[in-house]
PAFIGU-855834 format. One record per residue: residue in three letters; x, y, z of N, C-alpha, C in turn. Coordinates in steps of 0.1 Angstrom, whole numbers, plus 5000, padded with zeros to 4 digits. Example, Ala and Ser with C-alpha at 12.3 -4.5 7.8 and 13.67 -1.06 7.14 Angstrom:
Ala513249435078512349555078513249675078 Ser512849785071513749895071512950005079 
***
This chain:
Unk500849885000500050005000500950135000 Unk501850145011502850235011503750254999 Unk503950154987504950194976503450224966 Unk502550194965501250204957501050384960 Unk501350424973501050564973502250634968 Unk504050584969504650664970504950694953 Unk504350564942504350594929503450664927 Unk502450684930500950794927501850954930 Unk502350924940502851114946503751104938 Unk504851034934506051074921505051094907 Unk504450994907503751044891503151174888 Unk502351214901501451314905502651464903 Unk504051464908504851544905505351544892 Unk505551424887505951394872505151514864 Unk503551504865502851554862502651704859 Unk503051784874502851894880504551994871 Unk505451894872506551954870506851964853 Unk505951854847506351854829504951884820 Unk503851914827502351874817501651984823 Unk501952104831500952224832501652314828 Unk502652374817502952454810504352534820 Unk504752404822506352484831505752574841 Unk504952564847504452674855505152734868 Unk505752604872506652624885507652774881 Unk508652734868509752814865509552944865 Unk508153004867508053144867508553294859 Unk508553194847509553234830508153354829 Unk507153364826506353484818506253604832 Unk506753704826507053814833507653954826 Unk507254064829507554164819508754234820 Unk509854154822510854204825511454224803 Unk510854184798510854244781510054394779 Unk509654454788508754534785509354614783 Unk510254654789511254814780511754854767 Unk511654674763512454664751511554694739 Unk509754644744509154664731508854814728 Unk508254794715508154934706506955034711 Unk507355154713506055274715505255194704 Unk503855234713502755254699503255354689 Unk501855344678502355494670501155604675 Unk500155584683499955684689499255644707 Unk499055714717499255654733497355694732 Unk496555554729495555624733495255654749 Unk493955674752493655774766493755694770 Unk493755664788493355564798492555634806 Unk491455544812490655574826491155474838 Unk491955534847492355464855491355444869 Unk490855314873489455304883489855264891 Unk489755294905490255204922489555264928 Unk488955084927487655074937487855054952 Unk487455144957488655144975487555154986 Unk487155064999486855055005487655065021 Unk487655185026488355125044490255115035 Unk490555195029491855195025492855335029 Unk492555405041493055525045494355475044 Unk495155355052496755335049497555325041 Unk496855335030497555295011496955415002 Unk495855435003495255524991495755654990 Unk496555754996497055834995498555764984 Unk498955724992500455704983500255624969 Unk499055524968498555484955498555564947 Unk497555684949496955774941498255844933 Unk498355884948500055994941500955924930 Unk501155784931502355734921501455714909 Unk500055684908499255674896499855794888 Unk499155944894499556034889500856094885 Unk501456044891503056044884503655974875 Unk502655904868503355794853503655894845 Unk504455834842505255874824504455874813 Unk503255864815502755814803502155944792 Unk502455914783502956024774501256034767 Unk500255934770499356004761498256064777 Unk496656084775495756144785495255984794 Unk495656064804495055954820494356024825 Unk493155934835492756014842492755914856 Unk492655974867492555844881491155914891 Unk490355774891489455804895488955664905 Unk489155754924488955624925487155644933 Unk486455474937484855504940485155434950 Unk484655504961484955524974483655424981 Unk483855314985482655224986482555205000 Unk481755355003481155355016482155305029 Unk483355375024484255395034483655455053 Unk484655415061484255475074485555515077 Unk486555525075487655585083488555705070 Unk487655775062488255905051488655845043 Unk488855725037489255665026489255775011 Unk487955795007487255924997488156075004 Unk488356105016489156185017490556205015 Unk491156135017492556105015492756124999 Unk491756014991491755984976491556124970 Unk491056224977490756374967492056444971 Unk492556464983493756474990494956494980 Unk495156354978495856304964495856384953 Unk494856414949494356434935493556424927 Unk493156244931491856174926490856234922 Unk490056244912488356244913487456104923 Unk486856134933486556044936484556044937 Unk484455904934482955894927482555834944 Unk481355904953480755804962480355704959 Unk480455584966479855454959478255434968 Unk477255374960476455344966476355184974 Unk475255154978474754994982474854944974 Unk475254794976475454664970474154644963 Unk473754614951472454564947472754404951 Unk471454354950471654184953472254164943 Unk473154014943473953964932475154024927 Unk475654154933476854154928477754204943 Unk478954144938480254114948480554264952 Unk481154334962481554464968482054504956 Unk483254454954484654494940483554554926 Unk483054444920482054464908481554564907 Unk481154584920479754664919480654854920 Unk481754814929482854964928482655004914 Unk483554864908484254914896482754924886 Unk481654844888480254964876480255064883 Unk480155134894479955254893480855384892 Unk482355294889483555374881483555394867 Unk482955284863482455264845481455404841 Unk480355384849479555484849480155594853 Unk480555624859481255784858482455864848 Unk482355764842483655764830483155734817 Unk481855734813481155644807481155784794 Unk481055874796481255974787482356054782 Unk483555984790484856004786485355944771 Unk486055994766486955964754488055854757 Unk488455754760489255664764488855514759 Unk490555484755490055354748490355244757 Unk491155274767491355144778491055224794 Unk491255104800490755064816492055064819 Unk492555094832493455004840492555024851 Unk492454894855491354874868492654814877 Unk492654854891493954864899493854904916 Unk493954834923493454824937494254934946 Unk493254944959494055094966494855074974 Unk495854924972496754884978497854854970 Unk497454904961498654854946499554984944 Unk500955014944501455094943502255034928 Unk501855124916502655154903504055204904 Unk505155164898506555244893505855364882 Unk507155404882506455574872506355534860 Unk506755394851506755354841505855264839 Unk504955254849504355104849502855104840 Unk502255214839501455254824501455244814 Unk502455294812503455314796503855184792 Unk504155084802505254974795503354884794 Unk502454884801501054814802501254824787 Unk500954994782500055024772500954964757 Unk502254954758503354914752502854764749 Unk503154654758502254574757501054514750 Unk499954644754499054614749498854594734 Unk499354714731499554744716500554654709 Unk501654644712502454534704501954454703 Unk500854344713500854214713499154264704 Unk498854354706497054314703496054264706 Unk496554294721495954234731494654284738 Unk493754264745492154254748492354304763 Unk493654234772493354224784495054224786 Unk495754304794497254284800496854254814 Unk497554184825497754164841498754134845 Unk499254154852500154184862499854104879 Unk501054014878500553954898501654064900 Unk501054154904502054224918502754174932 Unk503654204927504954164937504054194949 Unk503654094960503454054973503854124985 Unk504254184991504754195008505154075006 Unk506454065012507253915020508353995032 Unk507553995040508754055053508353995066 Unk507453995071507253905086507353755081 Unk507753715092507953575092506453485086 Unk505353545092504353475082504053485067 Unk504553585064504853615051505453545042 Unk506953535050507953425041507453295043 Unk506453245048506353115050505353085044 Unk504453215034503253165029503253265015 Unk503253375015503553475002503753414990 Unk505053394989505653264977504453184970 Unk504353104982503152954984502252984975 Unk501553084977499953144971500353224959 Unk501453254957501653304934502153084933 Unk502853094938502952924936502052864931 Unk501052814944499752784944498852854932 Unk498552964928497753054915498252994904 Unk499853004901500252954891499952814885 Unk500252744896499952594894498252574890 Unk497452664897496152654893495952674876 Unk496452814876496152884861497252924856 Unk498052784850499652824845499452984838 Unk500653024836500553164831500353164812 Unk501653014812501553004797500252984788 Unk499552864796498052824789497352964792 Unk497153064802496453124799496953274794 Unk497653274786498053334776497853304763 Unk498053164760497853104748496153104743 Unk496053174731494553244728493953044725 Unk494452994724494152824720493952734729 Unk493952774744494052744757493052764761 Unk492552694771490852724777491052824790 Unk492152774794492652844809492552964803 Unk492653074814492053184816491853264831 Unk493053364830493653374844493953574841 Unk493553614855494153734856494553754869 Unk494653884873495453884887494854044888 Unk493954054902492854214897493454294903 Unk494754294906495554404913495854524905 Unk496054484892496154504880495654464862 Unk495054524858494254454849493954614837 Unk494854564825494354704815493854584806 Unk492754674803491554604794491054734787 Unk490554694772490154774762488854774763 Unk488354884762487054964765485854904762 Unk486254874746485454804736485354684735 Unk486454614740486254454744485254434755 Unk485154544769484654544777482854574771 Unk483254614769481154674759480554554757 Unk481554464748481054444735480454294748 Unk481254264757481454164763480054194772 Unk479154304772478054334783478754404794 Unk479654444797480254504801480454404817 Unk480254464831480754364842479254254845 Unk478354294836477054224846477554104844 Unk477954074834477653894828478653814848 Unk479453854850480253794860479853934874 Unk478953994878478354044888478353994901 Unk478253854901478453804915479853694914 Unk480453744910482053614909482953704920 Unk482953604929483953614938485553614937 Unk485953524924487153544918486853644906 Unk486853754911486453804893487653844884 Unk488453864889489753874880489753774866 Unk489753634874489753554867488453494855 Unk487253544865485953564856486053674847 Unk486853754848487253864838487853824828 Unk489153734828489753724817489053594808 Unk487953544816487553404809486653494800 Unk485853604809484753684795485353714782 Unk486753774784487353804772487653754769 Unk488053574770488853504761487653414754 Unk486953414762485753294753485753424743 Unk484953494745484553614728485853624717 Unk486653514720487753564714489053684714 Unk488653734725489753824727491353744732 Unk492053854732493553774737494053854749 Unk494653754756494853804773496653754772 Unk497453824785498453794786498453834801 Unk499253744810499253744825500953744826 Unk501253814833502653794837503053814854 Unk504153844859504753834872505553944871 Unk505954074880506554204879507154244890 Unk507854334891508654394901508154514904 Unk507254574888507254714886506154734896 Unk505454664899504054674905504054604918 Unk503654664931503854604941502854654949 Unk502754574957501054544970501454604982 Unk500854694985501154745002500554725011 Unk499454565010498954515018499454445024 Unk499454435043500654375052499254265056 Unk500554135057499754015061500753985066 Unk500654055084501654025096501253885100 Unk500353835100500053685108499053565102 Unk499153505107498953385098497453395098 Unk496753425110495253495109495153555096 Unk495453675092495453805084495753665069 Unk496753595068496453545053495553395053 Unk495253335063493953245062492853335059 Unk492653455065491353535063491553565044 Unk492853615038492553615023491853495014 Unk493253375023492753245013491453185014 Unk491153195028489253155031488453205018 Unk488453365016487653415012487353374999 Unk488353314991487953264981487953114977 Unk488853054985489052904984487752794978 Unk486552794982485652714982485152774968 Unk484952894964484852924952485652904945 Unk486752824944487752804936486952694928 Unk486052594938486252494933484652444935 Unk483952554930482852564923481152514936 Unk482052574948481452504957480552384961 Unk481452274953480852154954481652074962 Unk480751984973481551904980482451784973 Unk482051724965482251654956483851684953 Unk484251824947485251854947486351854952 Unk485351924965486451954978486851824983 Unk486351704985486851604989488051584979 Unk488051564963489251524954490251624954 Unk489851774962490851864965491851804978 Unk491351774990491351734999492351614996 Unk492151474990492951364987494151404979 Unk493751514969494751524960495551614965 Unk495751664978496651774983497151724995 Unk496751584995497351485009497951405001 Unk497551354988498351274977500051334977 Unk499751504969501051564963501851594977 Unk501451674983501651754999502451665006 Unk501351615012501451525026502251455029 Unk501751315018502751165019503851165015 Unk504451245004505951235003506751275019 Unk506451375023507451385037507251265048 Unk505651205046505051135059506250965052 Unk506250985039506550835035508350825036 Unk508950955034510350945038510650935051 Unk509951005058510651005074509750885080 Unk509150795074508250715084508350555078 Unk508650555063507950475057509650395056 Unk509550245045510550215045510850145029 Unk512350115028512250005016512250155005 Unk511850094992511650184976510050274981 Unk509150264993508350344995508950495002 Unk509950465011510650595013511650665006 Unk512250604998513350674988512250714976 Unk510950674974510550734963509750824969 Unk508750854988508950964992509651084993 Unk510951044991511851114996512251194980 Unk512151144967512351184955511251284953 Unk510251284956508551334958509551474962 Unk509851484976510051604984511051664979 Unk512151624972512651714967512351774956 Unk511151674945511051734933510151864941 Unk509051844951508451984957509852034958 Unk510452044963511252184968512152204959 Unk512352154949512852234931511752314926 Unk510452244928509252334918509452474925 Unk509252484937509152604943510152704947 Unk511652654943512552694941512852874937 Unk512552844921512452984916511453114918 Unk510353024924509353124932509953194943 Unk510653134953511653114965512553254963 Unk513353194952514153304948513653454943 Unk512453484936512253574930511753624941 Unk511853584953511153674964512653694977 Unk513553654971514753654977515053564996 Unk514253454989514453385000515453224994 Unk515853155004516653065003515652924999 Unk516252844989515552734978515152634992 Unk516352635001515952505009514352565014 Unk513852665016512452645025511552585016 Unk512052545006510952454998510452325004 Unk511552305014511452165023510352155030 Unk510152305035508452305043507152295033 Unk507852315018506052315014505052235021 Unk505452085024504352025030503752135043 Unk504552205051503452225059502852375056 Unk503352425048502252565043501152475033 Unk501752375027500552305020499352265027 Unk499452185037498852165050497952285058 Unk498552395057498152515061496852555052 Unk497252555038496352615030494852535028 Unk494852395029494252275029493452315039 Unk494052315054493252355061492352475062 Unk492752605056491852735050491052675042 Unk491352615033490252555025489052515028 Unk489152405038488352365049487652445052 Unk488152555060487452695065486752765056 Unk487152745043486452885032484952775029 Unk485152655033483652585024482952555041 Unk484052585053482752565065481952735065 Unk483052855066482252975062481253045051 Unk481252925040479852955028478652845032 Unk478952725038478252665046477052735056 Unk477852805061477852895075476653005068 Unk476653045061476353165055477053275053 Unk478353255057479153355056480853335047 Unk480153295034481353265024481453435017 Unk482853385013483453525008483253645019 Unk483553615028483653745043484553855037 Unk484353975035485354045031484654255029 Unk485654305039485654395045483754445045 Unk483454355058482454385067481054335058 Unk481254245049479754185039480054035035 Unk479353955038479353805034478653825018 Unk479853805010478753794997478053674995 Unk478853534999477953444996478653394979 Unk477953284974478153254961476953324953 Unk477453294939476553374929475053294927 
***
């Protein structure tokens, strides 16, 4: 039984490491972006940040928006969604135009419902793209211009960007990595780039999208209550045949602090059970299949014996090569790859939590409203 499991977990890496589009290596990233060519002309942008209860970030956001390089017309506008601690003050502060946001209608998620009522305020603007961009997201002064570079070279429908993370408290480095890891491995970057690919992945930290892709697509209702909507974003535009490109950046980086291990079970909760279509069914083959990859390799090296622990023990190192260059691009040392089992463990167990809190009536908890599923 014990060598029956410890070929399933080598195969299962076999798998992970050669057949989901190199995902581990963390190769697609815009570090080519300086190199490509200006358009031949910068159309406009409306830049939207949808900000709730963000007084510790939204000042300094704002300010670096407004300091891009970007050579053709921006504007930054963010919709202040019923803030209680001057969120909307700070944002005017800055510079911002800022739109009051109203109540949630039934059926759509906090985020969604910001960013329609950013759409609508800009709705008589002359602009041919979006950058839709969170009020914890701080831009480099070039980080517009190389978007819009992008956009236009490739001919593209949708550019995204995973912004570079916080990794500084110790809970941080032991879980940060883990979760672009973990995303990647879900929604390799290459398949969902590849317009021939079903996968279909964004990252809503950052997200420039074309105006008219967005129209033509019904604009946000069709995905109004998606709790992953980033990702229900890029799937809108890639079914209609648009083309998306997802990459990994330095230029763009998150100033949201996740001191404790409370603070990032509360992120991964909030969406986990929606990952996986909130069916139990699932969650159980999530469950086995993350005690399959995870678990038993470490349990079968230090416990087990014979060709069942040497092929545990091949298991855990191929984990801690996959996670290697994640490791690195966050300037931490290859060996903590040795713990993946127990952040893996960790996340498994949030998991748990995100389908007992939709259970509960209180799935997708997030800043002071249970959305619930769609």
């Amino acid at each position: 039984m014990s060598l029956a499991l410890a070929l399933a977990a080598l195969l299962a890496w076999g798998v992970l490491l050669l057949g989901r589009g190199m995902f581990w290596l963390a190769r697609e990233d815009d570090r080519d972006a300086p190199a490509l060519p200006d358009p031949a002309r910068w159309p406009a942008v409306a830049v939207l940040i949808p900000a709730r209860d963000e007084a510790a970030t939204i000042g300094p956001v704002v300010r670096a928006l407004l300091a891009q390089d970007y050579p053709g017309r921006f504007s930054v506008t963010v919709v202040d969604d019923r803030s209680t601690d001057g969120t909307g003050a700070l944002a005017a502060a800055a510079g911002a135009r800022v739109v009051p946001g109203g109540a949630r209608p039934p059926g759509w998620s906090g985020k969604l419902n910001a960013l329609r009522q950013g759409l609508e305020a800009v709705a008589g603007e002359d602009h041919a793209l979006l950058l839709l961009t969170d009020a914890d997201i701080l831009h480099a002064p070039d980080s517009l211009r190389l978007l819009v570079r992008r956009m236009e070279h490739g001919r593209l429908d949708l550019v995204s960007l995973m912004a570079r993370l916080r990794c500084a408290p110790r809970a941080e480095r032991w879980t940060v990595p883990h979760f672009v890891f973990f995303f990647a491995m879900l929604y390799p970057f290459r398949w969902a780039n590849d317009p021939r690919a079903r996968t279909a992945a964004a990252a809503g930290g950052c997200v420039l999208l074309r105006r008219a892709t967005l129209e033509a697509r019904g604009g946000l209702a069709p995905i109004r209550g998606r709790i992953i909507d980033d990702c229900a974003l890029a799937a809108l535009v890639k079914r209609g045949g648009g083309r998306t490109w997802l990459g990994l950046t330095e230029r763009v980086r998150s100033l949201r602090a996740y001191d404790d291990l409370s603070a990032i079970r509360a992120m991964v909760a909030r969406t986990a059970y929606a990952q996986l279509g909130y069916s139990p069914l699932v969650l159980a083959g999530c469950v086995a299949g993350m005690a399959l990859v995870y678990l038993a390799p470490p349990l079968l090296a230090l416990f087990g014996a014979g060709w069942a622990r040497g092929l545990g023990a091949l298991s855990w190192a191929l984990m801690a090569v996959a996670l290697a260059p994640m490791l690195r691009r966050y300037g931490l040392s290859p060996l903590r790859g040795l713990g993946l089992p127990l952040t893996a463990g960790l996340y498994l167990l949030w998991t748990l939590d995100s389908a007992r809190a939709e259970w509960a009536g209180r799935g997708g908890f997030w800043k002071g409203e249970a959305l619930g599923r769609r």
